[in-house]
C-alpha positions as CSV (number, residue, x, y, z in Angstrom):
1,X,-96.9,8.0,-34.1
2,X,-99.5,9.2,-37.2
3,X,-98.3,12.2,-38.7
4,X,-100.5,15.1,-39.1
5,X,-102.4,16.1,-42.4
6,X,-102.4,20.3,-43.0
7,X,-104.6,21.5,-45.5
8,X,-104.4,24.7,-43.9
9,X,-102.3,26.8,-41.8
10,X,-99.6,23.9,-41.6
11,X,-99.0,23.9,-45.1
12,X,-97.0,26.9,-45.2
13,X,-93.3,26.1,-43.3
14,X,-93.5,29.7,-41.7
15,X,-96.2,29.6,-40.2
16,X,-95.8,25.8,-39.1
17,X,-92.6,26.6,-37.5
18,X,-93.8,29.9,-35.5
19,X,-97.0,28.0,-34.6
20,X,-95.3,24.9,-33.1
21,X,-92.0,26.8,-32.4
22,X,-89.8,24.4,-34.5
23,X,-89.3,23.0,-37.5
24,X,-90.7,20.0,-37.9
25,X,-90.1,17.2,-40.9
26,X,-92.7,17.5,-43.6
27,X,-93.5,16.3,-47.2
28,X,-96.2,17.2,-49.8
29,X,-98.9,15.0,-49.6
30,X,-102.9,14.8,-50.9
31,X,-106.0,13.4,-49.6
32,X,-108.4,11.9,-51.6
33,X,-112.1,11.8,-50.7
34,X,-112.1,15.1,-48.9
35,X,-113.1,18.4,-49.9
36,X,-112.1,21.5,-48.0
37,X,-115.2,23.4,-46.6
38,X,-114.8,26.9,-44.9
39,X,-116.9,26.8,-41.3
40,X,-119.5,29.5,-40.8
41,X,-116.4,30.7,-38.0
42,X,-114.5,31.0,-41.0
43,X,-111.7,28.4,-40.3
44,X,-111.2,25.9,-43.2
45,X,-112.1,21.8,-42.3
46,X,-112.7,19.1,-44.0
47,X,-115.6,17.0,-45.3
48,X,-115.9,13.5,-46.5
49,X,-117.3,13.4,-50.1
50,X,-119.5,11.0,-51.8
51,X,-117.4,10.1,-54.4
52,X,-113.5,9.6,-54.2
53,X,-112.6,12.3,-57.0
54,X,-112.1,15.5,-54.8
55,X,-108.3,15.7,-54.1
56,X,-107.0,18.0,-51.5
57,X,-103.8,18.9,-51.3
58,X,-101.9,19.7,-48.0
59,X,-98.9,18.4,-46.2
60,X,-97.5,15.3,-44.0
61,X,-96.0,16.4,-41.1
62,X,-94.2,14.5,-38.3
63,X,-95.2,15.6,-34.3
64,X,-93.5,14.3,-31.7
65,X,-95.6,14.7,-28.6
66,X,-95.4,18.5,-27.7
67,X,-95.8,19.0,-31.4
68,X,-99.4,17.0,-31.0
69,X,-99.8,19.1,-27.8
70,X,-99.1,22.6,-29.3
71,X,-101.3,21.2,-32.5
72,X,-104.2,20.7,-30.7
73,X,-103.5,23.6,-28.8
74,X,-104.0,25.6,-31.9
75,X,-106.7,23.6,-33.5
76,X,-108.7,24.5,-30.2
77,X,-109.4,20.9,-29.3
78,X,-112.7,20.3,-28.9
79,X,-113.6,23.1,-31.2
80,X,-111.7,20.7,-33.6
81,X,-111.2,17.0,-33.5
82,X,-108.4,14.6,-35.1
83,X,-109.7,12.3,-37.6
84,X,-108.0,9.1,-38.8
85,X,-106.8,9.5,-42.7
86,X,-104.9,8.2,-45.2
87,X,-102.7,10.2,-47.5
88,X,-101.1,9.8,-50.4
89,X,-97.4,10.8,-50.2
90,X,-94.3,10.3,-52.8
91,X,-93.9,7.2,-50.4
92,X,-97.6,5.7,-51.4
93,X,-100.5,6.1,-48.7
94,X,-99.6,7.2,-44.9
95,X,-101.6,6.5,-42.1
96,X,-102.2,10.2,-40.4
97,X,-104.5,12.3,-38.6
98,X,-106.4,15.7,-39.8
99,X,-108.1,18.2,-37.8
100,X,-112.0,18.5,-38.9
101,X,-114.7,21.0,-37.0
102,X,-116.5,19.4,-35.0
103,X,-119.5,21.4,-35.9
104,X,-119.8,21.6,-40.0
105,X,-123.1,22.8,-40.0
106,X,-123.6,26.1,-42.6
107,X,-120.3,25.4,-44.2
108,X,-119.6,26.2,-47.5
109,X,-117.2,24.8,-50.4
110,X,-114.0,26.3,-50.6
111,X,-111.8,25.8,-54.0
């Protein structure tokens, strides 16, 4: 099973574990060719760049199923969707998934 890429909430253990309501493994990780973008809901997402220099970084973290349930649970599935990524870990590059909005439009560049 892919493992999910936080750039957000999930990066912090705390509020991983209270969200999904146990720990889960996880590792540092970046993505590169992304840029994090702040919605005009306010919610952070991603956005595919042009040019493969923008490096975010975020976390790997490894669901089970009710992990991916709870997830998109909290990512308000359709409001969000999964995308395919890969990031770079200190293994090399992991296949995983990241939540984007769905709806991007009037989003702004966040540092």
């Amino acid at each position: 099973m892919k493992r999910l890429f936080g750039y957000g909430t999930f990066r912090k253990t705390a509020w991983r574990n209270a969200i999904l309501g146990a720990e889960y493994p996880a590792q540092p990780a970046t993505l590169r060719g992304y840029r994090r973008i702040a919605c005009a809901s306010g919610y952070l997402s991603l956005r595919e760049t042009l040019f493969d220099v923008s490096l975010v970084n975020g976390v790997l973290v490894e669901l089970d199923e009710l992990g991916w349930q709870i997830a998109d649970d909290w990512e308000e599935v359709p409001k969000y969707r999964r995308i395919d990524v890969v990031a770079n870990s200190m293994d090399g590059p992991v296949e995983a998934s990241a939540y984007i909005c769905s709806d991007d439009t009037g989003a702004t560049p966040v540092d």
